[in-house]
N, C-alpha and C positions, 0 to 999 in steps of 0.2 A: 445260479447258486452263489454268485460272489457278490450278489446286489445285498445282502446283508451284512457280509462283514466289511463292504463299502459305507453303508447306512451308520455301522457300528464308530467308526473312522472319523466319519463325519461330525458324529453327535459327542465322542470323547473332547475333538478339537473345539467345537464350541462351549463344553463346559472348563476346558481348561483356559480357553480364552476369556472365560467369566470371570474367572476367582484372579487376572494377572489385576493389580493395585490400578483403581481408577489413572491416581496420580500418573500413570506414565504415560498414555496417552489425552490426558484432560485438556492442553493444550491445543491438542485437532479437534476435540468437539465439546460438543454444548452438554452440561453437567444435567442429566437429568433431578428435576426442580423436588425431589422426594431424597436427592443425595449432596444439597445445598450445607453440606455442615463442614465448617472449616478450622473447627476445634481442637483438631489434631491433626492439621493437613499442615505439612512442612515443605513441599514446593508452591515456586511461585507460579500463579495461572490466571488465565487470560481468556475470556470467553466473549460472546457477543454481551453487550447490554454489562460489563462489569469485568473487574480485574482483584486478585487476591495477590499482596504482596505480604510474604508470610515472617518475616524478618521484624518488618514493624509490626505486624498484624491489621493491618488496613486494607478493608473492604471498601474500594469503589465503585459507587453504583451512578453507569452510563446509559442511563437510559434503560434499564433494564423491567421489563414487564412479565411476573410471575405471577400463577394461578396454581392454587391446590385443591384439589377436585376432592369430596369425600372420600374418606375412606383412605383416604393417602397421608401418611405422616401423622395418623393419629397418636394424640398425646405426645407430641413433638415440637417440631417448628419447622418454619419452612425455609428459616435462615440462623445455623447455629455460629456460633463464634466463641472463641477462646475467652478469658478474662484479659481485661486491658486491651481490648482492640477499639479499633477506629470503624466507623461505617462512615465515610467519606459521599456527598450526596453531591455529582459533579452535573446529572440531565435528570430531569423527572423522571421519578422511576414509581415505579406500584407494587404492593405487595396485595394480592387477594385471596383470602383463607375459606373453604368452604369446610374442611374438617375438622371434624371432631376433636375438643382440647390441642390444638394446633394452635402454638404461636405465631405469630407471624416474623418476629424475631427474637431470639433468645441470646442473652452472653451468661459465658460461666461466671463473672467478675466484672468489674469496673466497664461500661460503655460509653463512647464519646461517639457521638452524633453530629457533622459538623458538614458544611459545604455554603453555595449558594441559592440552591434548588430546591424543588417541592419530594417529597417523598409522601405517598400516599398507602397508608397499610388497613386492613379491614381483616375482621373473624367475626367468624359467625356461630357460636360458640358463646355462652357462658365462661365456662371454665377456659376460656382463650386470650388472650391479650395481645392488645401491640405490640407493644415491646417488653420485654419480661426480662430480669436480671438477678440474677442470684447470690448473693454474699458481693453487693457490688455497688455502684454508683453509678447514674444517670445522668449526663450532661451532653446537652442541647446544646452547641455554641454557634458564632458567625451570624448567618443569613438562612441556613436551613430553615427551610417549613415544615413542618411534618403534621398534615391531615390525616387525623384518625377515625379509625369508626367503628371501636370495640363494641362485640355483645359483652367481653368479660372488660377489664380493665385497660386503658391507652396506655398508661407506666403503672409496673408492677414492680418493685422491690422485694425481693424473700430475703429475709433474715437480715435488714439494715445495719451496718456497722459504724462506729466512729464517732465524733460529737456535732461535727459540721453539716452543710448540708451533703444529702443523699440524692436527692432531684434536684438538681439545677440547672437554671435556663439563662444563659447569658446572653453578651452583647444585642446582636438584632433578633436571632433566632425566636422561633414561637412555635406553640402546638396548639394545633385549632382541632377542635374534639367534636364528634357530631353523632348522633344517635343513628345507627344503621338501620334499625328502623325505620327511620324517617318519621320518628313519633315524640320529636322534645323530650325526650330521656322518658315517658311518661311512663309509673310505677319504678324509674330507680334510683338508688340512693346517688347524689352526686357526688357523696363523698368517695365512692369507691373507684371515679373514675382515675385517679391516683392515689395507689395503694403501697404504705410499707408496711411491710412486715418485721417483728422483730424476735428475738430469743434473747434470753437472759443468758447474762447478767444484763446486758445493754439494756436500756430505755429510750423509747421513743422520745423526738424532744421536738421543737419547734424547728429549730437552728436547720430540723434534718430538711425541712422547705424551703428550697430557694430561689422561689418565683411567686408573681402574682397572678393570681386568679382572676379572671372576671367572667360574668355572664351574657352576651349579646342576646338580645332577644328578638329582634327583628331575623337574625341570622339563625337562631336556635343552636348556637355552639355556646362551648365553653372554652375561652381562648387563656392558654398559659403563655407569659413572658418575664421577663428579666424583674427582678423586685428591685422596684424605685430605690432611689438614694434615700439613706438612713437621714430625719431633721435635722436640722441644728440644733444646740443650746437653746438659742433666740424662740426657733419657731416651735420647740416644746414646750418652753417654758409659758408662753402664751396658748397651751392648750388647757381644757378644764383639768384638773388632776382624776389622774385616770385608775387612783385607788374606789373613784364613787362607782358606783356602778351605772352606768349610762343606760339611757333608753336605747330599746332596739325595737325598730318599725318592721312588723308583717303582714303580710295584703294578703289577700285574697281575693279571686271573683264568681258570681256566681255561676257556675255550667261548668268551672273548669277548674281542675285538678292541683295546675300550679300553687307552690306557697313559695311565699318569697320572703328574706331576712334582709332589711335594707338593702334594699331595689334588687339585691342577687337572689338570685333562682335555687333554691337550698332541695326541695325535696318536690314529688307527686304525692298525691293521695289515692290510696285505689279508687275511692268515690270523691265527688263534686258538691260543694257546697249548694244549696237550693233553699227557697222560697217555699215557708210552708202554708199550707190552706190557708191561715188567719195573717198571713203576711211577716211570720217570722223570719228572719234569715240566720238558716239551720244550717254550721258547722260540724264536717265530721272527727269529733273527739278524738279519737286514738291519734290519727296522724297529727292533727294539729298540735294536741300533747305533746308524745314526743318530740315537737318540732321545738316546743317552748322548754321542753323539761326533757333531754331528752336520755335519764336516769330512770321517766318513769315506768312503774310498773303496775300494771293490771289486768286484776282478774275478773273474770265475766262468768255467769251464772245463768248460761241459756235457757233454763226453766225457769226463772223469774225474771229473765231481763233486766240482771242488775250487773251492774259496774262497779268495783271500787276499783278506787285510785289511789297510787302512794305515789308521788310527787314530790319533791322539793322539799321534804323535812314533814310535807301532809298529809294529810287521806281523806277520802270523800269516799260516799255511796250513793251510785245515781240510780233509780228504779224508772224505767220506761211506763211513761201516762203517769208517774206518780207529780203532783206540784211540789214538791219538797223533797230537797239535799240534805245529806249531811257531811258538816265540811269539820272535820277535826272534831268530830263527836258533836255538833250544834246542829240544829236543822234550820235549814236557809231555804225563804220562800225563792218559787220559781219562777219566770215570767211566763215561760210556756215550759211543760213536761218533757223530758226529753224524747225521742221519739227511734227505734230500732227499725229502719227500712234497709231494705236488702242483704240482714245477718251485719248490715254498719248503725254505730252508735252515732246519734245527734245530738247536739247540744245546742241551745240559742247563743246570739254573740251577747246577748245579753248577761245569762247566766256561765258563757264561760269565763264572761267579765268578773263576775262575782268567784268562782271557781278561782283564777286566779291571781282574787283581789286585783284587780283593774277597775279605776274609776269610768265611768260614763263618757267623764270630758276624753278618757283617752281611746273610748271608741268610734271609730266614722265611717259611717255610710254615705256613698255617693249612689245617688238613685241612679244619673246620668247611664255610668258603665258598670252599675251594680256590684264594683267594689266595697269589700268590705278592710280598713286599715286596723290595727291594733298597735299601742304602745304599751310596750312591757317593760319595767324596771324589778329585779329581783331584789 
């Protein structure tokens, strides 16, 4: 008769030992990885793999290897911080996200990123990001590495503030970006892999970037680092003046998706440019479009397979098997018709030459690797 209100005893003492404040005992044990938020944690604490000194608000990360399994920390993160903290990167550490809108780390405000080591973060997720910061700034500094491998975005800014820059990546520091997939980013926008966001009144501005970009292609990342020193006098002055508008080189090849803006890797196409029956080599319109113009708009009339386009100040009508365009109200003959395979628009590199005004001399085909180059001057 007393084994229940033994039972009862039992079970009080354990939900009161629930609800006593992590913080007093966090120091004996390891912080379950779904209670990683330090955004309003005011003692100092000391775990395997990492230590929180709450004074400065720096997070050091020894070695520390976290996993978030679905379902855990959704629409969260799986590392939150205050604004104005430090993530101190002292041993390789990992962060790996399998949940749902789970960042892998979030700060309320201003984040500085700084150590000698590798820090490796992944989400698997769209709506998820590396590192995510809200009403804040982003800075990479020292020797840190930080290997990314976002479904949603590797730096996310919301709501950018200030005139300067907002992402910046100094001294040796670098973020080497890579498609989790394992599929050369292929169908997404590169631009989104660093993303700000902003509210008015503010305006976005250049100043707010401050790193340089590049594309590896052997590697298939996108490596950010520190933005070169600003020229001289001397060595600007010996440049073309840069009020003309300059050509810009884009390639493509056939079977494969990449399009590239002077040698860098700018966007995918959902389809692949190909070789048609009669030996045309058929570009697909939309993406390339927007790659050259990318204001433009069009609309498609899937009962007659026609295109128009409004572009750059123009507009064209393309009709699929028809030989003739009309480019700002003129009809311009065609080399070959355009051709709709797979619910995707074709165009020849010939008539997208024409399309948008591009001479002849400035398109090139190489048989060898079935590149095709284009030079564009607006």
């Amino acid at each position: 008769m007393k084994a229940k209100p033994f039972l009862c005893a039992i079970l009080t003492t354990c939900i009161l030992v629930g609800v006593v404040p992590f913080s007093a005992y966090a120091e004996t044990q390891t912080r379950p990885l779904w209670e990683y938020d330090f955004s309003t944690e005011h003692n100092d604490i000391t775990a395997d793999g990492w230590s929180w000194e709450a004074d400065s608000r720096i997070l050091s990360l020894d070695g520390l290897s976290l996993s978030v399994p679905k379902g855990v920390n959704e629409n969260s993160a799986a590392i939150r911080l205050p604004k104005d903290s430090v993530l101190y990167v002292e041993r390789d550490s990992d962060i790996f996200v399998e949940s749902y809108g789970c960042h892998a780390i979030y700060a309320d405000g201003d984040l500085t990123i700084r150590g000698t080591e590798k820090l490796t973060l992944s989400t698997a997720t769209s709506n998820a990001d590396t590192i995510h910061v809200y009403r804040g700034d982003i800075n990479v500094q020292e020797k840190v590495h930080i290997e990314a491998y976002p479904s949603g975005s590797a730096l996310y800014v919301d709501e950018g503030r200030g005139v300067d820059g907002v992402v910046n990546i100094t001294d040796n520091a670098k973020v080497e970006i890579y498609d989790p997939n394992d599929d050369n980013f292929r169908g997404r926008d590169l631009d989104t892999l660093v993303r700000i966001l902003y509210r008015k009144p503010n305006n976005p501005s250049a100043a707010w970037i401050n790193y340089d970009e590049t594309y590896d292609n052997e590697e298939e990342k996108v490596v950010l680092t520190k933005k070169a020193e600003k020229e001289t006098e001397t060595e600007q002055s010996q440049k073309p003046d840069t009020k003309t508008p300059q050509k810009q080189k884009y390639a493509l090849q056939i079977g494969d998706t990449a399009i590239y803006k002077n040698d860098k890797l700018v966007t995918h196409s959902d389809v692949a440019p190909y070789l048609s029956d009669k030996g045309y080599t058929m570009l697909p319109l939309r993406a390339l479009l927007h790659t050259f113009a990318p204001d433009t708009k069009i609309d498609w009339d899937a009962k007659t397979k026609t295109a128009t386009l409004y572009y750059d100040g123009n507009n064209a009508v393309i009709t699929a098997r028809k030989d003739t365009m009309l480019i700002n109200g003129e009809p311009v003959k065609m080399t070959q018709p355009a051709q709709a395979t797979d619910n995707r628009f074709f165009l020849s590199l010939r008539d997208f030459g024409k399309l948008m005004d591009i001479s002849s001399h400035a398109l090139e085909w190489n048989e060898s690797n079935k590149q095709i180059t284009l030079f564009y001057q607006k």
